[in-house]
ChimeraX commands (.cxc) that place a marker at each C-alpha (Angstrom):
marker #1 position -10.95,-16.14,1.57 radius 0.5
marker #1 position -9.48,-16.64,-1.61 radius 0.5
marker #1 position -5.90,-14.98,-2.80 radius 0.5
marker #1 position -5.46,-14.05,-6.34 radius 0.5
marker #1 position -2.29,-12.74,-6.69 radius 0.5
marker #1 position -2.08,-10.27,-10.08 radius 0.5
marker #1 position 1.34,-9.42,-11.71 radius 0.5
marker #1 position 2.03,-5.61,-12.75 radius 0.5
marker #1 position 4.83,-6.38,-15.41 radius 0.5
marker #1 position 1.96,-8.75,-17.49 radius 0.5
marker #1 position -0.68,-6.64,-16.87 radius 0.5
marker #1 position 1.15,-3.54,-18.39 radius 0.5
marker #1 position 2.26,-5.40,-20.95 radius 0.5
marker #1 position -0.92,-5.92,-22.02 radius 0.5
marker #1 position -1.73,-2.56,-21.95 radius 0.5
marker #1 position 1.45,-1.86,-24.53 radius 0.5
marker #1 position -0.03,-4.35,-27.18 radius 0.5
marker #1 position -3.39,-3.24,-27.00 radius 0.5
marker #1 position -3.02,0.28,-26.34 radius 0.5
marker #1 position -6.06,2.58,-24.96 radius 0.5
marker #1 position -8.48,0.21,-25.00 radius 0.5
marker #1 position -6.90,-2.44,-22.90 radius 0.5
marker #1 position -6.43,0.36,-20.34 radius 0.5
marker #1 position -9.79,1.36,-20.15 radius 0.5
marker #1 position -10.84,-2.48,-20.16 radius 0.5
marker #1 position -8.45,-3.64,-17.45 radius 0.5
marker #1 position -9.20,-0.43,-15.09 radius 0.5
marker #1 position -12.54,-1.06,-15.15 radius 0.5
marker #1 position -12.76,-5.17,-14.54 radius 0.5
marker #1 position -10.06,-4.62,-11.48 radius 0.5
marker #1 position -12.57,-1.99,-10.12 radius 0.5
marker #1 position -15.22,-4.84,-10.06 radius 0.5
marker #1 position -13.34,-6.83,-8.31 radius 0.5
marker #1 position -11.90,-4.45,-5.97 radius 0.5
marker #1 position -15.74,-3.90,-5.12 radius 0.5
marker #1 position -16.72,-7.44,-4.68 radius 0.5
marker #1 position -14.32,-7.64,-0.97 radius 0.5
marker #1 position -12.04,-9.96,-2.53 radius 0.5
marker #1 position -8.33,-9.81,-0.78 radius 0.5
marker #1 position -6.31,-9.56,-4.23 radius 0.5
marker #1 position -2.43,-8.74,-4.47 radius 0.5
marker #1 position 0.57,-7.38,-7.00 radius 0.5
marker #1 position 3.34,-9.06,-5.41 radius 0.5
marker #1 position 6.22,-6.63,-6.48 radius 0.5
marker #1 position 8.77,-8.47,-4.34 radius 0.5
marker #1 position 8.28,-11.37,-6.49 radius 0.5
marker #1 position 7.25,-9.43,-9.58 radius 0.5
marker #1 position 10.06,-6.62,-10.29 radius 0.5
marker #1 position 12.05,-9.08,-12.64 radius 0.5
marker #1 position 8.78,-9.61,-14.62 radius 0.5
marker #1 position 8.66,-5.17,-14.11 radius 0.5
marker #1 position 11.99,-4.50,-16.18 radius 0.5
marker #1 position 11.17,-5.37,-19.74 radius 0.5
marker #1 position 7.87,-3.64,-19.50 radius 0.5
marker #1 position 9.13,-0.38,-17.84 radius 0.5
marker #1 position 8.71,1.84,-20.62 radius 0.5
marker #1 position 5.42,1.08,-20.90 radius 0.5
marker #1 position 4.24,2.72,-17.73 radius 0.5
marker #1 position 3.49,5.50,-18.92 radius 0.5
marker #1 position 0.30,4.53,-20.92 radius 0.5
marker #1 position -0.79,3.38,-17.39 radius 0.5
marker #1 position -0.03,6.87,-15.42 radius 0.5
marker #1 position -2.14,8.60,-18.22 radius 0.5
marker #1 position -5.16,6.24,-17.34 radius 0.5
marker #1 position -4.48,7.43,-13.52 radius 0.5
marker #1 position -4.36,11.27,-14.51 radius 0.5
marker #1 position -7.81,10.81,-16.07 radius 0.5
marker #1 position -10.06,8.84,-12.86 radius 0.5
marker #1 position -10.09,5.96,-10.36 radius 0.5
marker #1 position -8.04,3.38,-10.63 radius 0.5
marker #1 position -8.63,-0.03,-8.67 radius 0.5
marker #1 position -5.01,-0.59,-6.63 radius 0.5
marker #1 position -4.06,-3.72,-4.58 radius 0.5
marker #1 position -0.65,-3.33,-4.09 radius 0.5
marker #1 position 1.33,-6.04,-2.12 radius 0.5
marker #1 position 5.29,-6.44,-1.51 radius 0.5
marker #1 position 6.34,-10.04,0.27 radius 0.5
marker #1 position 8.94,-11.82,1.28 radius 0.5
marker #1 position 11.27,-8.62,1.90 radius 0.5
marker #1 position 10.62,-5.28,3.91 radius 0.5
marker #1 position 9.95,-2.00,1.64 radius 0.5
marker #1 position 9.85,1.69,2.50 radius 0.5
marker #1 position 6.37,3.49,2.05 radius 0.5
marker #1 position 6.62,7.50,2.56 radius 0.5
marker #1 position 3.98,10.27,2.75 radius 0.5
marker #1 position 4.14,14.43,3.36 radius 0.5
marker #1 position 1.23,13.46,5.36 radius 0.5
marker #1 position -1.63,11.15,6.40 radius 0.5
marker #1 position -5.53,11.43,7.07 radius 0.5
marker #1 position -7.44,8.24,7.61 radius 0.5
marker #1 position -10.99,7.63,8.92 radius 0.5
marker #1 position -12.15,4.25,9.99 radius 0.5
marker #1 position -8.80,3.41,11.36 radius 0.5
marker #1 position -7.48,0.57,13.44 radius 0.5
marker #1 position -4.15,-1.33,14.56 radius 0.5
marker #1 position -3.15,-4.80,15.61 radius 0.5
marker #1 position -0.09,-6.53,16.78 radius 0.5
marker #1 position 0.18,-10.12,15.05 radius 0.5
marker #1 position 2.24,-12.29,12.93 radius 0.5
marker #1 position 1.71,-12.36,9.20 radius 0.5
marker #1 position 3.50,-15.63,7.37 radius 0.5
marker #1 position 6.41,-13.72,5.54 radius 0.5
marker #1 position 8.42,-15.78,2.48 radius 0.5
marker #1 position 11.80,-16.65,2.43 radius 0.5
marker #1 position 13.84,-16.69,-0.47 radius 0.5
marker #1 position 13.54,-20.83,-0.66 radius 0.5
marker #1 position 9.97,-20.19,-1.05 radius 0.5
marker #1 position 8.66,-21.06,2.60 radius 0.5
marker #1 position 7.44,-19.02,4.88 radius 0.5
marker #1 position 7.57,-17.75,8.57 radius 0.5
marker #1 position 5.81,-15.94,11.37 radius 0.5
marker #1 position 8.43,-15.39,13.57 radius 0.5
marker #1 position 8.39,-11.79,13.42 radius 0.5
marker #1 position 5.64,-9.22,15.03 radius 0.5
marker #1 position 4.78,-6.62,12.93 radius 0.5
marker #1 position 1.89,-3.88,13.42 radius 0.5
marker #1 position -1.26,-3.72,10.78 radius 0.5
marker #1 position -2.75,-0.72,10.49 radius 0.5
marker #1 position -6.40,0.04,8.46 radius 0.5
marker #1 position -8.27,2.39,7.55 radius 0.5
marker #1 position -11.33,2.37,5.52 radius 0.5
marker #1 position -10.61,5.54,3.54 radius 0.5
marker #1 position -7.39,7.56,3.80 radius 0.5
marker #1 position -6.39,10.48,2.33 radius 0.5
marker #1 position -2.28,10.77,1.85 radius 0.5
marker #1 position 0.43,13.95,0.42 radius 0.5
marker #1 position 2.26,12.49,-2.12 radius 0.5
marker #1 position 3.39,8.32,-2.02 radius 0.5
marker #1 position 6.91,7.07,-2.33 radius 0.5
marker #1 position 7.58,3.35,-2.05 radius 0.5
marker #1 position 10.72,1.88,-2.74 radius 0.5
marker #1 position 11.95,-1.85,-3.21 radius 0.5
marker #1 position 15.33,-3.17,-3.51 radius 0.5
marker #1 position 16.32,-5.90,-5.86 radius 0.5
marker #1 position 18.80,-8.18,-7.23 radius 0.5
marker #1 position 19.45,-9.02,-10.28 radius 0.5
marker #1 position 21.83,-11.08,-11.67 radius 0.5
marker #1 position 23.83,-9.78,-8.71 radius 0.5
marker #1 position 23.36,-6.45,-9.71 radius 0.5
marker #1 position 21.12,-4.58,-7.30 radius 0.5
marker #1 position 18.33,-2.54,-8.62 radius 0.5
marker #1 position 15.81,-0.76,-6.97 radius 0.5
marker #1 position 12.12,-0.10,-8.25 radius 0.5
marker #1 position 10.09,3.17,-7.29 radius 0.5
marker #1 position 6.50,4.13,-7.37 radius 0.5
marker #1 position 5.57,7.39,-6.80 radius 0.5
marker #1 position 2.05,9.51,-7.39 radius 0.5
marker #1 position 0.76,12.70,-6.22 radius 0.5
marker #1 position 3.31,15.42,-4.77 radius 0.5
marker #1 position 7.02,15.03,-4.18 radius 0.5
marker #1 position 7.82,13.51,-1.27 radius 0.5
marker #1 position 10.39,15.09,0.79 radius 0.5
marker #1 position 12.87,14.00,3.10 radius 0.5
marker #1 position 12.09,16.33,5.66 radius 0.5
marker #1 position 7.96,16.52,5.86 radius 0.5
marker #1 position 6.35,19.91,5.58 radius 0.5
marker #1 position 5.18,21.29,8.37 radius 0.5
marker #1 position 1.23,21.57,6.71 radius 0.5
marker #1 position 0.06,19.68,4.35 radius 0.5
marker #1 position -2.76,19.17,1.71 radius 0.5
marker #1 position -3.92,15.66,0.44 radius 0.5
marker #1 position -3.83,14.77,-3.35 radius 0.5
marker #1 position -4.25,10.91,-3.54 radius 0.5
marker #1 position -7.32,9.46,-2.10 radius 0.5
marker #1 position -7.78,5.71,-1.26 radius 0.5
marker #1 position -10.34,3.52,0.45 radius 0.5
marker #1 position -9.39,0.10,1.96 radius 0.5
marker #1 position -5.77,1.08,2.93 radius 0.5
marker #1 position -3.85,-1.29,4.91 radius 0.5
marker #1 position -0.48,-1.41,5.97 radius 0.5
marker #1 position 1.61,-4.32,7.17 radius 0.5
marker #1 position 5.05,-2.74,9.19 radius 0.5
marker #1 position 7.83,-3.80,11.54 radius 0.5
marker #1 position 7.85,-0.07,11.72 radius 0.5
marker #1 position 5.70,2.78,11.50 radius 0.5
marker #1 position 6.96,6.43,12.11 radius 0.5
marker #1 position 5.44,9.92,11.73 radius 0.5
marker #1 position 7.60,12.98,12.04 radius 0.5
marker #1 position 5.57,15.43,13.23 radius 0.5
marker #1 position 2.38,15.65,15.76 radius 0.5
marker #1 position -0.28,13.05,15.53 radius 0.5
marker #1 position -3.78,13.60,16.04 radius 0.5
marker #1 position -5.86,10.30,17.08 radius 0.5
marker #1 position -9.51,10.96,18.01 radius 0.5
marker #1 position -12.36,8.70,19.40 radius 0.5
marker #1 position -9.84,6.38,19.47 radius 0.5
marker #1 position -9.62,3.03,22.53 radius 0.5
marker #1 position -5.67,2.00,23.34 radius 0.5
marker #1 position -5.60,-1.38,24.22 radius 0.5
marker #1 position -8.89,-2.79,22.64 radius 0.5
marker #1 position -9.00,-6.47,22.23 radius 0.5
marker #1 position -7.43,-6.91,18.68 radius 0.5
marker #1 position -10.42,-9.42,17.44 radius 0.5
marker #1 position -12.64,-6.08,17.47 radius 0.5
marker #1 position -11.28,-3.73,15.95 radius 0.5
marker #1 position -12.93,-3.59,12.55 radius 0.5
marker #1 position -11.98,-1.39,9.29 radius 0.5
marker #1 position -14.39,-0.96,7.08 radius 0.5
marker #1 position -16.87,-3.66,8.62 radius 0.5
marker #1 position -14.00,-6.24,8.46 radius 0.5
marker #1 position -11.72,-7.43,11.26 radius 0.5
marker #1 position -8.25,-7.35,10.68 radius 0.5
marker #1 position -5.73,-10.29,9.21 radius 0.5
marker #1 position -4.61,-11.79,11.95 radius 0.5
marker #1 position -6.17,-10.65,14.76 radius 0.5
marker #1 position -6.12,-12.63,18.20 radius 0.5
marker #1 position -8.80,-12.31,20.46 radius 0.5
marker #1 position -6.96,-10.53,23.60 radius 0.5
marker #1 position -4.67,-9.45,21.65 radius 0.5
marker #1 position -3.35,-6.22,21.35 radius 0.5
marker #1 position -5.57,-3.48,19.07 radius 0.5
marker #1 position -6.33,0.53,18.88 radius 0.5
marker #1 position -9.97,0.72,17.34 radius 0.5
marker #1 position -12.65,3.22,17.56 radius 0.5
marker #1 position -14.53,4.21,20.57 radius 0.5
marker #1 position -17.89,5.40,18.52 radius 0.5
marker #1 position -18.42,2.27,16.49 radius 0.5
marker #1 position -17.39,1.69,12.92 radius 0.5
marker #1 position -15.49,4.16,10.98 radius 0.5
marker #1 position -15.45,6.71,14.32 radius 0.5
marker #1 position -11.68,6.75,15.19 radius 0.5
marker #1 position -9.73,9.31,12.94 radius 0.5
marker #1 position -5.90,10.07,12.53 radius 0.5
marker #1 position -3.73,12.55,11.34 radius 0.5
marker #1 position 0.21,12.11,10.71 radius 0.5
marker #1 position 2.63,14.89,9.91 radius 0.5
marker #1 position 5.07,12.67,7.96 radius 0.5
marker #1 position 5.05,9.17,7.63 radius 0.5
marker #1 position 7.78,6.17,7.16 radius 0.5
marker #1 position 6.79,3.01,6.83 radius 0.5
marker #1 position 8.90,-0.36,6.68 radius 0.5
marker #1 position 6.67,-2.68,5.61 radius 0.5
marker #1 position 6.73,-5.80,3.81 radius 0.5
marker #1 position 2.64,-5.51,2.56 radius 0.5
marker #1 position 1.07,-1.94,1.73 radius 0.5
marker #1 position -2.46,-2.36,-0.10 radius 0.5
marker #1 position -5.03,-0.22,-1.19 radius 0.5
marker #1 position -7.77,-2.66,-1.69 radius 0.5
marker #1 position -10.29,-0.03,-2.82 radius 0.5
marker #1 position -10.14,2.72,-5.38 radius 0.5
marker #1 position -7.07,4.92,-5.87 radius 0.5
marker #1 position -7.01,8.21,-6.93 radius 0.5
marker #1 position -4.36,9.99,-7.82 radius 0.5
marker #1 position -3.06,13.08,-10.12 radius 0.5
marker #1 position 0.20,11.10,-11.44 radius 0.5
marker #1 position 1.60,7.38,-11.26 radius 0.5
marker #1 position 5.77,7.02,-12.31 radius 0.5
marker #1 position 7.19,3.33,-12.23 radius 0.5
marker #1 position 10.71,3.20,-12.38 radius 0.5
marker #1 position 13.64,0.85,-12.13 radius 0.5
marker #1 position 16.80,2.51,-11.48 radius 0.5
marker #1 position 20.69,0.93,-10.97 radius 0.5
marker #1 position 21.71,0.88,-7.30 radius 0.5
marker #1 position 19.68,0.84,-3.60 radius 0.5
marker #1 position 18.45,4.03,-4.01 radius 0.5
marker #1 position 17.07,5.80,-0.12 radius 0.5
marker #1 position 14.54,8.57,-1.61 radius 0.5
marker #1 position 12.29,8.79,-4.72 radius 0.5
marker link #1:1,2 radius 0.2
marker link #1:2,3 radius 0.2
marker link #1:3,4 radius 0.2
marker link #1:4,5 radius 0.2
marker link #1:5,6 radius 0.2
marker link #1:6,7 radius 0.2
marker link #1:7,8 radius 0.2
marker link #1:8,9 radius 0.2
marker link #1:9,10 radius 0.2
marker link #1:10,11 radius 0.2
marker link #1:11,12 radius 0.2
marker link #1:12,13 radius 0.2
marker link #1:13,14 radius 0.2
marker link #1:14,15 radius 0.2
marker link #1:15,16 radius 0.2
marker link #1:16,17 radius 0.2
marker link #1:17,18 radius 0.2
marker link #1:18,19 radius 0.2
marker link #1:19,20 radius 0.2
marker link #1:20,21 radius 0.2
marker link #1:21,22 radius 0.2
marker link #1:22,23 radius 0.2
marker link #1:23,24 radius 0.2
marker link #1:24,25 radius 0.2
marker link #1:25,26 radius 0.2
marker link #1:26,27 radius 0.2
marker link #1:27,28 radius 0.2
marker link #1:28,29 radius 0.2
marker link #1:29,30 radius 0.2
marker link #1:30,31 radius 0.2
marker link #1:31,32 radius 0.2
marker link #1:32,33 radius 0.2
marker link #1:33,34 radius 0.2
marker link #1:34,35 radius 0.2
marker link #1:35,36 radius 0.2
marker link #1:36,37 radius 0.2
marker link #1:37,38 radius 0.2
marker link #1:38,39 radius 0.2
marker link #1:39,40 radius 0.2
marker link #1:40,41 radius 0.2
marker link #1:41,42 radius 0.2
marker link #1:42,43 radius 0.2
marker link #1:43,44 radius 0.2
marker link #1:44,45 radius 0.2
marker link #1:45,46 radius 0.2
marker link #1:46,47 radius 0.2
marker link #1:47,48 radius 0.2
marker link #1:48,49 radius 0.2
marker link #1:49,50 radius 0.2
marker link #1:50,51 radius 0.2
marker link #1:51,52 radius 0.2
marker link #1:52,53 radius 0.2
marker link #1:53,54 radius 0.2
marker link #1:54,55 radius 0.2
marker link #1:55,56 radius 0.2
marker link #1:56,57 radius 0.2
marker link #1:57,58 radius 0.2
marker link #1:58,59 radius 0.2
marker link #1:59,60 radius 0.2
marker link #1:60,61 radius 0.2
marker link #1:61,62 radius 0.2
marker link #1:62,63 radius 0.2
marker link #1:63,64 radius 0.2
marker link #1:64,65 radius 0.2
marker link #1:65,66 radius 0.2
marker link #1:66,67 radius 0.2
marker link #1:67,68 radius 0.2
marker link #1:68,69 radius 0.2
marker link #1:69,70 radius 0.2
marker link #1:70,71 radius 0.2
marker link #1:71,72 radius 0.2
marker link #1:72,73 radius 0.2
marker link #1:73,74 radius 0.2
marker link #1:74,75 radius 0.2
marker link #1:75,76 radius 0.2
marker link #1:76,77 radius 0.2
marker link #1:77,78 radius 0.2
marker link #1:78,79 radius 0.2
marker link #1:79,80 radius 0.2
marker link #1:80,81 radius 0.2
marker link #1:81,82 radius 0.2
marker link #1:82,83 radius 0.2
marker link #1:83,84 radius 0.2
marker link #1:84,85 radius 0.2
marker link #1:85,86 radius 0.2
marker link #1:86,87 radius 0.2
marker link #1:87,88 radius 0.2
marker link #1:88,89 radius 0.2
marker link #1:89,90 radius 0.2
marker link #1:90,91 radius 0.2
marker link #1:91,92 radius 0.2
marker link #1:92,93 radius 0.2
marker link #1:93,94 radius 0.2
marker link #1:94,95 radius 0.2
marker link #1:95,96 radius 0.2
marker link #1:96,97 radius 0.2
marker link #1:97,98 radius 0.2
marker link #1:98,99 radius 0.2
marker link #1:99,100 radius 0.2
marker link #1:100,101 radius 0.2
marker link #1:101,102 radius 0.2
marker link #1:102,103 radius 0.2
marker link #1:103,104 radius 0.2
marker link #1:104,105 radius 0.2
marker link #1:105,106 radius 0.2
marker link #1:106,107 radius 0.2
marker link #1:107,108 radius 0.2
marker link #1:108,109 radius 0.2
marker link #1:109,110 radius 0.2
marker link #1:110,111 radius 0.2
marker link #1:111,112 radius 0.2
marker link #1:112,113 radius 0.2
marker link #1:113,114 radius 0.2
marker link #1:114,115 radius 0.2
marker link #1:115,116 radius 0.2
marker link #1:116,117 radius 0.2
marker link #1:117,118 radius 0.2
marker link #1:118,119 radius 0.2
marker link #1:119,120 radius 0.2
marker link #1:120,121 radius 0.2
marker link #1:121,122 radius 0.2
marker link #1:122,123 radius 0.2
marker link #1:123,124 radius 0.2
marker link #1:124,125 radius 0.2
marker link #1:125,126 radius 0.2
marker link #1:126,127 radius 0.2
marker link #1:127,128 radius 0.2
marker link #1:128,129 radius 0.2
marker link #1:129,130 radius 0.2
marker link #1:130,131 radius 0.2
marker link #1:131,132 radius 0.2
marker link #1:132,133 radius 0.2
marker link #1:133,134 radius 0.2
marker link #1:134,135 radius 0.2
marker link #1:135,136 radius 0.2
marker link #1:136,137 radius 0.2
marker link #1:137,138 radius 0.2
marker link #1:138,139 radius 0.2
marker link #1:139,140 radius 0.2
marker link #1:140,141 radius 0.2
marker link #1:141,142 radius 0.2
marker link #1:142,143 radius 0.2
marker link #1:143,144 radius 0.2
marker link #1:144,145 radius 0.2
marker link #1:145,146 radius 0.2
marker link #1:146,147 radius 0.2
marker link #1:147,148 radius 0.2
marker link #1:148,149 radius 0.2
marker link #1:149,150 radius 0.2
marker link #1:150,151 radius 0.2
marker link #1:151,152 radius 0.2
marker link #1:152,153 radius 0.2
marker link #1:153,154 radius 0.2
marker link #1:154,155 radius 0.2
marker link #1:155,156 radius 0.2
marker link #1:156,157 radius 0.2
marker link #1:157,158 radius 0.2
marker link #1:158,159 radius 0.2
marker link #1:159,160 radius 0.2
marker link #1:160,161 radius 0.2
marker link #1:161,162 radius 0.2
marker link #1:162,163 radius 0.2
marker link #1:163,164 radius 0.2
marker link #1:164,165 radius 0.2
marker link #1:165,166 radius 0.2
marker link #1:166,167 radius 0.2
marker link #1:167,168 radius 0.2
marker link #1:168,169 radius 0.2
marker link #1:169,170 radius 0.2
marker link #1:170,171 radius 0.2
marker link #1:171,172 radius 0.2
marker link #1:172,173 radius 0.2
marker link #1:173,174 radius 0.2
marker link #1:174,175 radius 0.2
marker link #1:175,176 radius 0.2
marker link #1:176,177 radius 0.2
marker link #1:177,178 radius 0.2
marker link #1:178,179 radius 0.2
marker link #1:179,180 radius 0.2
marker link #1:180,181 radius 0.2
marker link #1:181,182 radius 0.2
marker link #1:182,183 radius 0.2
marker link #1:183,184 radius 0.2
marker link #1:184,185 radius 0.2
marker link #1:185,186 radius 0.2
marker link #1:186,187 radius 0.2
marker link #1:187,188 radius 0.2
marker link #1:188,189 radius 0.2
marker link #1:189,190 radius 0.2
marker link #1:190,191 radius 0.2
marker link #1:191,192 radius 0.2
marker link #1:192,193 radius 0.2
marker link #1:193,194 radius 0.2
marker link #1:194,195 radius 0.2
marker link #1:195,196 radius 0.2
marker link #1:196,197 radius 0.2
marker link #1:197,198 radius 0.2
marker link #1:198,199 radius 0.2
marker link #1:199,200 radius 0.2
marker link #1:200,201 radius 0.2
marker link #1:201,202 radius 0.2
marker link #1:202,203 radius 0.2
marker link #1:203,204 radius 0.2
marker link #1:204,205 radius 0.2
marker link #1:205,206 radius 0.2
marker link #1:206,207 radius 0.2
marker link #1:207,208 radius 0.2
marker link #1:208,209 radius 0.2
marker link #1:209,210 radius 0.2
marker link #1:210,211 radius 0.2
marker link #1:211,212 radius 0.2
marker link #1:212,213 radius 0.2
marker link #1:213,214 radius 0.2
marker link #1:214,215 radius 0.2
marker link #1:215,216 radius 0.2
marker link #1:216,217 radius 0.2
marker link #1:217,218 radius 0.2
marker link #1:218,219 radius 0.2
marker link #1:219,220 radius 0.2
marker link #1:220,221 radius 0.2
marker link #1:221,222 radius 0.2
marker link #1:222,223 radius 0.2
marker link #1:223,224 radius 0.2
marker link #1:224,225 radius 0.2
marker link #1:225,226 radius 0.2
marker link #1:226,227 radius 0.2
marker link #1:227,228 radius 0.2
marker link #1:228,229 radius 0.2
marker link #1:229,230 radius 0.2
marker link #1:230,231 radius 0.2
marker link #1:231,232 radius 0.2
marker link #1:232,233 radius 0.2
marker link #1:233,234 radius 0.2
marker link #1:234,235 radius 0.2
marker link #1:235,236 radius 0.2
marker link #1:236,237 radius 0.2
marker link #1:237,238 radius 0.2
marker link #1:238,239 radius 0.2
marker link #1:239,240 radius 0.2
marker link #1:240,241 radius 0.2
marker link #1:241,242 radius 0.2
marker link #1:242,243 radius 0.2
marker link #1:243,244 radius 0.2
marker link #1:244,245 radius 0.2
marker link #1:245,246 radius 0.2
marker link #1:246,247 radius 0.2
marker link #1:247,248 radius 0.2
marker link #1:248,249 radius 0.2
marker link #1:249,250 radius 0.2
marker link #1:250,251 radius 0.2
marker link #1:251,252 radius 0.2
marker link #1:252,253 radius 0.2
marker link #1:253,254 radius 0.2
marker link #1:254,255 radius 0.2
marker link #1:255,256 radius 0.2
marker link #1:256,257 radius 0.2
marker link #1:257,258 radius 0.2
view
């Protein structure tokens, strides 16, 4: 499969030169190729230098998001990243133990370190905070996106959806919900080479290996999670994203909350 890894800060710049039309024009060819099953990446890790100088013009992008879809493949490597929710509900879902190739600063790679990835075909989250921490110049930074609802820091004890995605996976050395979970038609300890989201198996998947798919064939297994913390070090929504609101900020300091 091939990678083609997308940049954020260029991409928005564009959209500050050309205005309107480059927003509409740009939304609508990475919706193509979010529907042609192409694996496709921002790498924020690597991109939030490129992020800073364009910063102010995020908020031409956001207004695109307010008004429809918007075709999201979000990817952070190289360094682990928090990803929080007021909530979770996912359809389609499966999990897998294995051992994604994770950069190092020198620019190789390793896969020393087991980390859980988690699908589901269409997913329907409270709010979204994700937070990664930067250097720069020796100065740490620290660059938040955030859409739908506020997240909190303690998660409600209901909650209603406002951001809808399809093709949500999440790479983690740790996944946490803070309330009760609801799994159903769900199989514990299915071999990890067949559990499938959305048709697909999932990266990385060893055949005896460890997986939690769906006991009533493709897209059967649901979940629902009161609260959830991710830290992760690859978050993508390789489908449509919808969303009410989309903020991109870069703030002084390692900040813990959005």
């Amino acid at each position: 499969m091939n990678h083609l890894t997308t940049r954020l800060g260029p991409s928005v710049g564009r959209v500050r030169a050309r205005g309107t039309r480059a927003v509409t024009e740009w939304n609508a060819r990475m919706l193509a190729e979010a529907s042609d099953g192409t694996r496709r990446g921002t790498r924020w890790g690597r991109g939030a230098l490129a992020l800073v100088p364009s910063a102010l013009a995020v908020g031409v992008l956001g207004t695109a998001l307010a008004q429809g879809a918007l075709a999201a493949n979000f990817s952070v490597t190289g360094q682990p990243f928090t990803l929080t929710s007021n909530g979770v509900e996912g359809s389609g879902f499966g999990a897998i133990v294995n051992t994604p190739a994770v950069g190092r600063p020198d620019g190789t790679t390793t896969t020393n370190t087991a980390m859980a990835r988690v699908g589901f075909a269409s997913a329907g989250l409270a709010g979204l905070c994700g937070i990664v921490h930067q250097t720069i110049a020796g100065v740490p930074y620290s660059l938040l996106l955030t859409g739908g609802q506020k997240v909190t820091a303690a998660p409600p004890g209901t909650f209603t959806t406002d951001i809808d995605a399809s093709n949500l996976y999440i790479q983690a050395t740790e996944l946490q919900a803070y309330g009760p979970t609801t799994l159903q038609n769900a199989v514990l300890g299915q071999s990890a080479d067949q559990v499938t989201v959305a048709g697909k198996p999932l990266t990385g998947a060893l055949p005896g290996g460890f997986g939690l798919g769906s006991a009533g064939g493709e897209g059967g297994s649901s979940i629902t999670l009161h609260g959830l913390n991710a830290t992760a070090y690859d978050a993508e929504m390789a489908g449509a994203l919808v969303l009410p609101d989309l903020k991109i900020r870069v703030v002084a300091g390692s900040a813990t909350a959005c």
